[in-house]
N, C-alpha and C positions, 0 to 999 in steps of 0.2 A: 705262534702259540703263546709264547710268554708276554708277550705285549698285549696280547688279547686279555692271559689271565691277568697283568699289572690292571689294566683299564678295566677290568669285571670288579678286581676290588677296592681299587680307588672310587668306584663307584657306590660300591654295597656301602664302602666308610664314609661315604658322603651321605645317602642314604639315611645311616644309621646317624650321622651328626644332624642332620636337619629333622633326624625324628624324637635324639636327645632333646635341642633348644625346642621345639615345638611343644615338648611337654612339658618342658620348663617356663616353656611361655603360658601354659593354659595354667600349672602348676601354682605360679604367681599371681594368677589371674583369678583363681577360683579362693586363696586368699584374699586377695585384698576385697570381692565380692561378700565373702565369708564376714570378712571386719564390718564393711560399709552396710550390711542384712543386721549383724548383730547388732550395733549399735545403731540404726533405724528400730530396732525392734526395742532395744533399753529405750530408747526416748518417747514412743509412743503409748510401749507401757507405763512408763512414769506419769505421763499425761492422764491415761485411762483411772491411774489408781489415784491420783489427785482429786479426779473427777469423785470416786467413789470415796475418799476420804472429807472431802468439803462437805458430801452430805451427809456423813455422818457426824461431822462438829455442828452442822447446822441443828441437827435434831436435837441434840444436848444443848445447844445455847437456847432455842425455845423451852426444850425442858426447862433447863435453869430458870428461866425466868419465871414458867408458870409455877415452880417452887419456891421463889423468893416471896409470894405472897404471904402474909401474913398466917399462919395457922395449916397451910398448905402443906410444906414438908414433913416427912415422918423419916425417922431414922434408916426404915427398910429403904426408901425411895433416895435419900441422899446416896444412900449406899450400892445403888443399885445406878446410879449415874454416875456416879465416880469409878467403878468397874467398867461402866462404857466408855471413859474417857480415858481410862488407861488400855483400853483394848485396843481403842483408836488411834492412840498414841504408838503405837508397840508397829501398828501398821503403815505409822512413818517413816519408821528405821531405813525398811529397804528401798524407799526411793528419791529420801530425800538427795541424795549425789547424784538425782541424773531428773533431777525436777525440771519441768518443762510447762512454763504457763502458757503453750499455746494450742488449746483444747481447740481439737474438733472432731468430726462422726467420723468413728470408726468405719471401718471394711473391711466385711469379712473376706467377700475376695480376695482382696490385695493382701489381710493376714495370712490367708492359706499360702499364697505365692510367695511372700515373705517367709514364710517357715518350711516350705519345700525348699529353697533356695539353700537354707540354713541348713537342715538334714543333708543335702546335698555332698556336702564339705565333708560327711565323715560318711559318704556314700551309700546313704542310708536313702533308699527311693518312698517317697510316700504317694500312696494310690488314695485320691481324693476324690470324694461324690459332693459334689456340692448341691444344694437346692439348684433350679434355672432361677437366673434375674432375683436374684433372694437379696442381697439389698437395698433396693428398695421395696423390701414389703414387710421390712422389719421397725421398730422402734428405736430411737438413738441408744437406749440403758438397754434391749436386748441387743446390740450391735455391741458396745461395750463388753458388756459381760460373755457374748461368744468370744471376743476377742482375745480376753483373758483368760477364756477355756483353754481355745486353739493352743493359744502360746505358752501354756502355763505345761499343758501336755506335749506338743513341740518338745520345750525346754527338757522334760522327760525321757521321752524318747532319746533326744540329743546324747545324753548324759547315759542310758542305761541299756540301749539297744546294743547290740556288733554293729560294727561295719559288715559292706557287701551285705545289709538286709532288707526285707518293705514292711513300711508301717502302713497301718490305713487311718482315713478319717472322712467320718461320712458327718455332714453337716445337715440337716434337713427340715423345711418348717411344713409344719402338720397342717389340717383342714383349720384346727383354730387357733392358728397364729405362734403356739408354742413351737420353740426350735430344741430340737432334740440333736445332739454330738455326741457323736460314739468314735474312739480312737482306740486301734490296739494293736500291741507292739510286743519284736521276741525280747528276752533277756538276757546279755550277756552275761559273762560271767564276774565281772566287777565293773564299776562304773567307769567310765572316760575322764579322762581330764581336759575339761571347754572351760575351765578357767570363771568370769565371773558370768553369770547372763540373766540375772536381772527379775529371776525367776522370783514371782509371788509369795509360792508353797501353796501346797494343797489345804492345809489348813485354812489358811485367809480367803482361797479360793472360794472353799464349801460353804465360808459363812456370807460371803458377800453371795452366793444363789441364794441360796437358804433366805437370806435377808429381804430379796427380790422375789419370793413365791415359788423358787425353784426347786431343781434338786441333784445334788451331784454323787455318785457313788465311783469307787472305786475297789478294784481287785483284783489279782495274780495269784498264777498257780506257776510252777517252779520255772516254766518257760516263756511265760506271757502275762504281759499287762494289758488291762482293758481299761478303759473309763468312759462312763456315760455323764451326760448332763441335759438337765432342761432346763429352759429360760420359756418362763408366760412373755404375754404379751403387755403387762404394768409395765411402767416407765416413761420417760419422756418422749415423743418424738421428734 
């Protein structure tokens, strides 16, 4: 009888040790995943906002020009370009550390999969609708600018939901070609500490749709965040 109970519990503690390391193994695994998502995710957005930054010095350097003509400038108008060019400036700041000259089309899918992954890490489940086969039936600047949705709201969630909760995020493109995203998440009670992630702001967010023909709203009430956005179909493809 006593060698039966030794042998029951030298087993349950073996048991118990091989389910200790197993969670230590998945434990270390879902960090360094965690790291290797975050920073795919800081490099691709630095790229995206590169993108969106180069076209906006491009617009001012043609302006400039066609103000440099003789008789052309007016006080309002110099002034009115020099405000764009420190706007523009202002929206260097957060990517020049993690600048990446090697542009190319975004994916929404693989962003969605990318920022479930990330949620992941602080156990936060997100239930996603995506369009079917939606990119390619999008434009490169609306493929960009969802990108920047996804993740800018990702980035949000990360930072202000609990743990153990589901975010949603419905992706969807319309009969004419506009994509509309809708995310929304609970609130916990102070925000996380995720350290640095690369994140936009919602400010620079709204101006870069806005810029585009778009339009971004957001809203909370004391338990929940929503945000909508739509991107037309302008842009390059």
């Amino acid at each position: 009888y006593f060698r039966l109970k030794t042998t029951k519990a030298n087993t349950q503690a073996e048991h118990s040790r091989r389910q200790t390391e197993q969670a230590r193994r998945e434990a270390e695994l879902a960090r360094r995943e965690a790291r290797e998502t975050s920073s795919l995710i800081r490099k691709q957005l630095a790229v995206q906002l590169h993108d969106t930054i180069a076209k906006d010095l491009a617009h001012i350097a043609i302006k400039a020009q066609e103000l440099s003509q003789p008789g052309c400038a007016t006080p309002e108008e110099l002034a009115a370009l020099a405000n764009q060019a420190i706007a523009t400036s202002k929206r260097i700041k957060p990517t020049i550390m993690q600048l990446d000259t090697e542009s190319g089309r975004a994916n929404i899918t693989e962003t969605v999969s990318l920022v479930t992954k990330m949620l992941s890490t602080r156990n936060i489940a997100l239930q996603n609708d995506v369009s079917e086969n939606l990119d390619p039936q999008v434009t490169r600047q609306q493929a960009l600018l969802a990108c920047l949705v996804i993740r800018e709201a990702a980035t949000n969630i990360l930072k202000y939901a609990p743990t153990d909760t589901t975010a949603s995020l419905e992706v969807t493109r319309e009969p004419d070609g506009t994509i509309t995203i809708t995310t929304s998440n609970t609130i916990g009670d102070s925000p996380a500490n995720i350290g640095t992630t690369g994140g936009f702001g919602l400010a620079n967010l709204e101006r870069q749709i806005t810029t585009n023909g778009g339009e971004l709203e957001y809203s909370h009430t004391p338990a929940r965040w929503i945000l909508w956005a739509t991107i037309p179909t302008g842009g390059k493809e």
